[in-house]
C-alpha positions, 0 to 999 in steps of 0.5 A: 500500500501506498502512503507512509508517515514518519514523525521525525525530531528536530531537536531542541535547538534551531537547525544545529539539532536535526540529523540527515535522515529526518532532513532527507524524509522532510525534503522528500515528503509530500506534506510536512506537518509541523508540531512545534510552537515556535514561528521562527522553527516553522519558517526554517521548516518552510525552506525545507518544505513548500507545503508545511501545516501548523498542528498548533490550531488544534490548540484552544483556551479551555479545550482538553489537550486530549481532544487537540491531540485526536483531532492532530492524529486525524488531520495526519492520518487524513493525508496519509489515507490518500497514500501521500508520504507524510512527515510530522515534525516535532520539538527534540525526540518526537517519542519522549513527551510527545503523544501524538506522534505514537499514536499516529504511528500506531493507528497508521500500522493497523491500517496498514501503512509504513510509519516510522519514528525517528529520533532526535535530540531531546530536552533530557540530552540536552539537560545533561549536557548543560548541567554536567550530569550523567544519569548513570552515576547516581541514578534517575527518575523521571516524571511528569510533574503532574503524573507524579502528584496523581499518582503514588510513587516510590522516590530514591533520594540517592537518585537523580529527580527530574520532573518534566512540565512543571509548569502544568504542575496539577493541571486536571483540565489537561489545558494549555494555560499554567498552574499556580502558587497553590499547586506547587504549593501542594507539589512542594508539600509532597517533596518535602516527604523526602527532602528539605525544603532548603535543598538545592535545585535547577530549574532547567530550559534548553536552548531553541537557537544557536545564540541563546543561552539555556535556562540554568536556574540554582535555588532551593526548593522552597524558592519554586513558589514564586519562581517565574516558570514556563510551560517548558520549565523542567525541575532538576531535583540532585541527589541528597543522600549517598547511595546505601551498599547492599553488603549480602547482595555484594557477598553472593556475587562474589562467591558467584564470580568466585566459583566461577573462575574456578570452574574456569581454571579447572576446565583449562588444566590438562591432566597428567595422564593425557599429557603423558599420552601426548608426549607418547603420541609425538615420540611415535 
């Protein structure tokens, strides 16, 4: 069958983030849909493309993001049901923080579509990178702010925290407007259970163009109420207490490891009888 969608990542930073084949399925598509939010990232992606369409009109003051995205995966898989080979364009890594572009992918599978994700750049990278941090030292966790105040969640204060959108901290509306003081006032309430107040935090937004700095904000944690936060703001969370050895778990590797490696030294000796039958063999 005809007809296919990729959605690509351009990455978070204007035209220095977006790899050669998410450009190449741009430049060769026959339509473009843009899921970014910024004009001037749309207008670079009209100089790749003639025919590229803002999914931002799906938008509305007091309309459930739920229905904007439905009517998004409709609009694509539209074009693509007429077999024309379609590219949806969003910020950074199109399957991390992005809804639509999965579910576009999936309902084009059922009908029996090519459609592909291609990855990007995201927040998440760009954030260690600027912040000097590397997930596999300590550990991370990653949240949605308001997923994580929804729902119960174990925390590892020896571990990286990251919690994403904080500006749409207790959102229940699924809406495209900020929450207020009261909740981060109920966000913060529910950290405290398990770090101080006073602990120190970033407050995080990549940079979109190449002459831009990225947002790297310390303060405490009691300083996030009336800090000035985006719809883009990502909360950085450090660890506060050293990691807790496991000494029985360390133990039994140990024996394991050790049994092992004997194992091995016994399957490389050559017993004395059959390197006297060697000698014998050679001798004749």
């Amino acid at each position: 069958m005809t007809g296919s969608l990729y959605c690509v990542g351009v990455g978070m930073t204007l035209g220095a983030h977006i790899c050669p084949l998410s450009r190449s399925y741009i430049e060769n598509a026959d339509v473009v849909f843009s899921g970014v939010s910024d004009g001037l990232v749309e207008l670079w992606l009209h100089e790749m493309h003639p025919d590229v369409r803002s999914l931002q009109p799906f938008y509305g003051k007091g309309k459930s993001r739920h229905i904007s995205y439905r009517e998004m995966v409709d609009a694509i898989l539209a074009e693509v049901k007429q077999h024309k080979n379609v590219v949806a364009a969003f910020y950074g890594h199109p399957g991390v923080f992005a809804k639509v572009p999965h579910d576009a992918i999936a309902k084009a599978r059922e009908l029996g579509f090519e459609a592909k994700m291609i990855p990007g750049i995201s927040a998440g990278d760009c954030l260690f990178a600027d912040l000097g941090m590397d997930p596999g030292q300590h550990g991370c966790q990653h949240y949605e702010a308001s997923q994580f105040m929804l729902y119960q969640r174990r925390i590892d204060p020896s571990a990286l925290l990251i919690l994403w959108q904080i500006g749409l901290a207790g959102d229940l509306t699924m809406g495209i407007e900020a929450t207020g003081t009261a909740e981060r006032r109920l966000l913060l309430e529910l950290l405290s259970q398990d770090y101080p107040l006073d602990h120190q935090c970033w407050l995080y937004e990549a940079a979109t163009t190449p002459l831009q700095n990225p947002r790297m904000e310390r303060l405490s944690l009691q300083s996030l109420l009336f800090a000035e936060i985006s719809l883009h703001t990502t909360l950085v969370i450090p660890p506060l207490t050293p990691m807790i050895p496991n000494p029985h778990l360390r133990s039994r590797l140990q024996q394991l490891q050790h049994r092992e490696k004997v194992t091995t030294q016994q399957n490389n000796v050559i017993p004395f009888s059959k390197k006297k039958k060697r000698k014998q063999s050679c001798k004749n």
